[in-house]
N, C-alpha and C positions, 0 to 999 in steps of 0.2 A: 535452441531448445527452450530454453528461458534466461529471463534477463539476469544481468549481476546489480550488484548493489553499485550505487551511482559512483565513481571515482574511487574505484578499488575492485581489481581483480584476483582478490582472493578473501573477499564477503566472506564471515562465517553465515549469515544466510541461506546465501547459495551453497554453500559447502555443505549446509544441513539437507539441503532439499534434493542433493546430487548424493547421498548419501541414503536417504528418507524419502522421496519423491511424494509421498503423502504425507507429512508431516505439517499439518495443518496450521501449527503455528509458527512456524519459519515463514510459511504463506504469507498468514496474515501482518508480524511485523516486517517482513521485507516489503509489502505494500503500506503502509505507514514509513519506512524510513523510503524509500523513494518517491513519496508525495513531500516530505518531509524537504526534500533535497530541490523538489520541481520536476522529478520526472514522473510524470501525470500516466504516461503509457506505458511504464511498467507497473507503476502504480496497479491501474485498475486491470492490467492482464495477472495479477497477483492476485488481488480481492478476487478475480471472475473464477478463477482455480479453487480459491479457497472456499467458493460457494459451491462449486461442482460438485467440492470433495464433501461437502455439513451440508446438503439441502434442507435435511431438517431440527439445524440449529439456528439458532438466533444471531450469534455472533457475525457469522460473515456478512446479515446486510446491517448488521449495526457497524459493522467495520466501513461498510461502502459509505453508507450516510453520515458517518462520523467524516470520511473522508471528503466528501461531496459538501456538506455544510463547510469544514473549513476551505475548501476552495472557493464557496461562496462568501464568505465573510472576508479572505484575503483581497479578493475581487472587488468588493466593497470599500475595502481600504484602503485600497490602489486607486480608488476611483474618485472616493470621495478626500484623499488626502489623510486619513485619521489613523494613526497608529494603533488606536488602542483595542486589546482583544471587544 
């Protein structure tokens, strides 16, 4: 039905959105802590919810592009060797 928080089966996350099912901001920070973690696909199956639910807020594609920039910039840094933010 939807994902859990990466290495823990009992996410207060999930527990919120199993609870709240719309609750927009469980959405959005459980897609931040599993991009956070490296899980990129629940990540963005998290953000695409929380844009379903605000189509007409701002937040959810600043959430996406906050998210998508740092996978670009990690990507970068993997590539190029460079640590730093």
């Amino acid at each position: 039905m939807f994902p859990t928080c990466p290495n823990r089966s009992d996410c207060p996350l999930t527990k919120a959105i199993r609870i709240d099912p719309l609750n927009k901001v469980a959405y959005n920070y459980l897609a931040y802590a599993c991009d956070m973690v490296g899980d990129i696909e629940k990540s963005d199956w998290a953000t695409e919810r929380y844009m379903v639910m605000a189509p007409d807020e701002t937040n959810p594609c600043d959430t996406r592009d906050d998210l998508y920039a740092g996978r670009v910039r990690r990507f970068n840094q993997k590539r190029t060797g460079d640590s730093q933010d």
